[in-house]
C-alpha positions in Angstrom: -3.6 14.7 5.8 -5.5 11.4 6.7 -5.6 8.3 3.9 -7.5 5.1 4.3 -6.0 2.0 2.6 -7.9 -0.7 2.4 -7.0 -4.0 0.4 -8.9 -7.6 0.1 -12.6 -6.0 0.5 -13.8 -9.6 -1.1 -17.5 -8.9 -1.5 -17.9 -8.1 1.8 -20.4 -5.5 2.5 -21.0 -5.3 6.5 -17.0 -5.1 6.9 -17.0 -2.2 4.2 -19.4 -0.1 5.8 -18.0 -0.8 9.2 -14.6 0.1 7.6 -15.5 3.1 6.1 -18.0 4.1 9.3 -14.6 3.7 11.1 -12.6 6.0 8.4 -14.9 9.0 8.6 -15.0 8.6 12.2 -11.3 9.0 12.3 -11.2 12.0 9.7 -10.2 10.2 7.3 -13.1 10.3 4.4 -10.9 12.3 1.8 -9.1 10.2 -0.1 -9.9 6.0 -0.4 -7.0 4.0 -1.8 -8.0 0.4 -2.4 -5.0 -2.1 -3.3 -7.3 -4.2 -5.3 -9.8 -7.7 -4.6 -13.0 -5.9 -4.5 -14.4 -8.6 -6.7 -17.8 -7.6 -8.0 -19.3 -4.6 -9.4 -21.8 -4.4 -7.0 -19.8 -4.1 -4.3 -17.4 -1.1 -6.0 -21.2 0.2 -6.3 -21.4 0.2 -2.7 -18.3 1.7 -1.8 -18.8 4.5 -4.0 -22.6 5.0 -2.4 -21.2 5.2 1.3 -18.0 7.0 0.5 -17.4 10.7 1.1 -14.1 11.5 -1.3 -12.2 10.3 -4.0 -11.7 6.8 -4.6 -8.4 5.4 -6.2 -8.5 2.0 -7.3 -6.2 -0.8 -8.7 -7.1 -4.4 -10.1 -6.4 -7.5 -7.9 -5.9 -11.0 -8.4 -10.1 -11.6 -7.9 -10.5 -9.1 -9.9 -11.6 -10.1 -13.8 -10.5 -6.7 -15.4 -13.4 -6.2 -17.9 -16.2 -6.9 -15.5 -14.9 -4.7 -12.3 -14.9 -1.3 -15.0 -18.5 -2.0 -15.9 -19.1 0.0 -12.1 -19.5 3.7 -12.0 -16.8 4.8 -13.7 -17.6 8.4 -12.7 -17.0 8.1 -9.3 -13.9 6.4 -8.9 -10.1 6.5 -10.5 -9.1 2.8 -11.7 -5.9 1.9 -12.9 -5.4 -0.5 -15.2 -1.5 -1.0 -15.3 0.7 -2.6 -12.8 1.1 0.3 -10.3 -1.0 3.2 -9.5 0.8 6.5 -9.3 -0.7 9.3 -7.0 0.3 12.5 -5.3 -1.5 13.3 -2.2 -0.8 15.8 0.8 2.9 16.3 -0.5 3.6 12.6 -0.5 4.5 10.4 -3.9 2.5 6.7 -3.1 2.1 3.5 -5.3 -0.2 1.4 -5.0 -1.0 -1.8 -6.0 -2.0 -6.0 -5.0 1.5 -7.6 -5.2 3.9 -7.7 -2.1 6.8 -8.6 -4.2 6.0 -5.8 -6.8 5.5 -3.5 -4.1 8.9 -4.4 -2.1 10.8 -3.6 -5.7 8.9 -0.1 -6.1 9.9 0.7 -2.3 13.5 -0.1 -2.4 13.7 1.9 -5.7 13.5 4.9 -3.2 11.5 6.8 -5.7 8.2 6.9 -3.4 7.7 8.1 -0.1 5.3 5.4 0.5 4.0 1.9 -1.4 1.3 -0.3 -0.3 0.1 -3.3 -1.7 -2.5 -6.2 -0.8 -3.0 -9.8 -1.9 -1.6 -11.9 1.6 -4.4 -10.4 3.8 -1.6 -9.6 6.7 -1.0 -6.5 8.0 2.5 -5.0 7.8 5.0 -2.1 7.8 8.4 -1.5 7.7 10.4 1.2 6.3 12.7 0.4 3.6 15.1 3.0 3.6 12.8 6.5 3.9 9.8 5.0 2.4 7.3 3.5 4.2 6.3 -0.1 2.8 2.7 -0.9 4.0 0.2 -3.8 3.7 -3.3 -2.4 4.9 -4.5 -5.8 6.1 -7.5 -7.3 4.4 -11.2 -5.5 4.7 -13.0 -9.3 4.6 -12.1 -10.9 7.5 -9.9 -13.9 5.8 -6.6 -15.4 7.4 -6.3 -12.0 9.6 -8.4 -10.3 11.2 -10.4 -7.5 9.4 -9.2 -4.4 9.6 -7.8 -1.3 7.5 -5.2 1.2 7.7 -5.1 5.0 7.7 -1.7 6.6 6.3 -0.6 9.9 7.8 0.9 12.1 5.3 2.7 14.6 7.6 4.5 11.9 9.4 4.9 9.4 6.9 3.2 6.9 9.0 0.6 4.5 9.5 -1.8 3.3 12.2 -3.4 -0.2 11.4 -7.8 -0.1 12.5 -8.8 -3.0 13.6 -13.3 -3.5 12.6 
């Protein structure tokens, strides 16, 4: 099973739709998991509008946590607290905006994968069996934009450049 990552969307709208044109292109429109820096409701509004699956959400930094939630609600899974928790295609992820939070959650060993946001930089590494992942940012800022699609059988991830 295919997951898209994406982290550091930032309000902007012609990368998101590029981004998830991309996703679906690659078979990967199931599941969205978004490490947080959206920003604005209108944007979440977006996202859910062009997106085909479920969307799994966690707060950022850019984030204000009342006004984000005021989206539709319906559509999409937010967490609130530190890390998200999900089970997807066999695999145990977290997900959430910190690297140094995220580092911590992977070398518990309790997750086959953790992602995380917040420096806009693509990155992955295995620490121990799980794979520790930075999906790059969405916006465009210090790195180019890009996303990244996570491979459940494999345990692996392939970085898209938009």
């Amino acid at each position: 099973m295919k997951i898209t990552f994406f982290s550091d969307t930032h309000d902007n709208i012609g990368n998101i739709e590029r981004a998830v044109a991309l996703a679906i292109k690659e078979g990967a429109e199931e599941y969205l998991l978004h490490c947080g820096d959206i920003c604005s409701p209108a944007t979440l509004d977006r996202i859910v509008d062009i997106w085909r699956g479920e969307i799994h959400y966690c707060l950022g930094n850019m984030d204000a946590t009342g006004f984000i939630f005021e989206a539709k609600k319906d559509s999409i899974h937010f967490y609130r607290e530190d890390v998200a928790k999900v089970k997807i295609g066999g695999r145990s992820i977290a997900f959430q905006h910190y690297p140094e939070i995220a580092l911590k959650l992977a070398e518990s060993g309790v997750y086959d994968a953790v992602f995380y946001g917040h420096s806009h930089r693509r990155h992955s590494e295995y620490v121990g069996k799980t794979l520790l992942a930075n999906p790059g940012n969405v916006c465009g800022v210090i790195e180019s934009p890009g996303f990244a699609i996570y491979e459940t059988e494999e345990n692996s991830l392939r970085h898209i450049g938009i």
